[in-house]
C-alpha positions as CSV (number, residue, x, y, z in Angstrom):
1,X,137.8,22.1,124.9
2,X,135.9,25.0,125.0
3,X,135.1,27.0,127.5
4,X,131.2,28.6,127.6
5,X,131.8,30.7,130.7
6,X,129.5,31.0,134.3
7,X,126.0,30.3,133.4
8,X,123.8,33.1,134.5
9,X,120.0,33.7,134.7
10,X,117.0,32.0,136.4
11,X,117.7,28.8,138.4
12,X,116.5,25.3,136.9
13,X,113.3,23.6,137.9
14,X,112.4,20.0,138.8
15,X,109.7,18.5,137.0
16,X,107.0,16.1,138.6
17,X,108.7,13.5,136.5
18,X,112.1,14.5,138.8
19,X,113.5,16.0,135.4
20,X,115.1,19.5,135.3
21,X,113.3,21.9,133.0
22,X,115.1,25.3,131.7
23,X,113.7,28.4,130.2
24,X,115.8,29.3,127.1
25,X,115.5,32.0,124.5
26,X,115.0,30.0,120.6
27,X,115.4,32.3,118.1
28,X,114.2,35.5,120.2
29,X,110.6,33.6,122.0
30,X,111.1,31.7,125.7
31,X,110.5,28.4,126.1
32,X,110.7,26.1,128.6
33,X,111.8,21.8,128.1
34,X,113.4,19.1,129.7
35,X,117.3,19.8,130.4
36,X,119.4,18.7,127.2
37,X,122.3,19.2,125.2
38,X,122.1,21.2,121.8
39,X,121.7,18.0,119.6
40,X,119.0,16.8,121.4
41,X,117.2,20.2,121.1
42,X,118.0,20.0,117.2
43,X,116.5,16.7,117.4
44,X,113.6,17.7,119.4
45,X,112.2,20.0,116.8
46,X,112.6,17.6,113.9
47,X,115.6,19.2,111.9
48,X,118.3,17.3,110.6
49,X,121.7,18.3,111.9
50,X,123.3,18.4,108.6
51,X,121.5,21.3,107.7
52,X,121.2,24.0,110.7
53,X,123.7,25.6,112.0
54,X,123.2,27.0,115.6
55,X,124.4,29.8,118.1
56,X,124.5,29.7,121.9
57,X,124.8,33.1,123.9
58,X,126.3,33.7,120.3
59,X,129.2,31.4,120.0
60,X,128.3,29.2,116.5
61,X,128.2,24.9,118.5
62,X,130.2,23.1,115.6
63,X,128.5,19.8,114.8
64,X,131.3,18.0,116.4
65,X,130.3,20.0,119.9
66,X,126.5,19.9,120.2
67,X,126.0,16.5,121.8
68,X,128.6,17.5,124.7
69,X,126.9,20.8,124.8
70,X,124.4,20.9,127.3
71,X,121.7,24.1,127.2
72,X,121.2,26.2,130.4
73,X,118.5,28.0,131.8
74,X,118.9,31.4,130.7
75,X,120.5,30.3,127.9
76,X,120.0,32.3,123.9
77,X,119.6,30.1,121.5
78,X,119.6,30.8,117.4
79,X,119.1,28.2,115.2
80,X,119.1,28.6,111.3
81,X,118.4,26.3,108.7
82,X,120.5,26.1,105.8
83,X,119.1,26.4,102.3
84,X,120.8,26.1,99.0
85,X,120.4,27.9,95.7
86,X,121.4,30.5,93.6
């Protein structure tokens, strides 16, 4: 199992719904959504997971890892779609 460390940076919020929201860096802007784990953020903006790969506090989440892998407030987040060619 991997281990990602303390978590550090502003403390999460309750939404009027009663879920938590975090602020996250993506790819360098903030953003603030609904607590989740990398998959689900993957999912969220409409990419397939075949084809990005993606960094937390840069450590690459394997595929394998990024439903188990919930996001934190505070949290840097790259993501990078993979394109083929020559």
């Amino acid at each position: 199992m991997l281990d990602y460390g303390a978590r550090e940076g502003p403390a999460p919020k309750e939404t009027m719904t009663g879920c938590e929201t975090i602020g996250i860096e993506l790819n360098g802007e903030r953003r603030e959504l609904t607590r989740t784990s990398v998959a689900g953020l993957v999912a969220q903006l409409g990419l397939r997971p075949e084809v990005v790969a993606v960094e937390v506090n840069q450590t690459l989440v394997p595929r394998a890892e990024r439903e188990r892998r919930e996001l934190a407030s505070g949290d840097k987040v790259e993501v990078v779609t993979l394109v083929g060619g020559g």
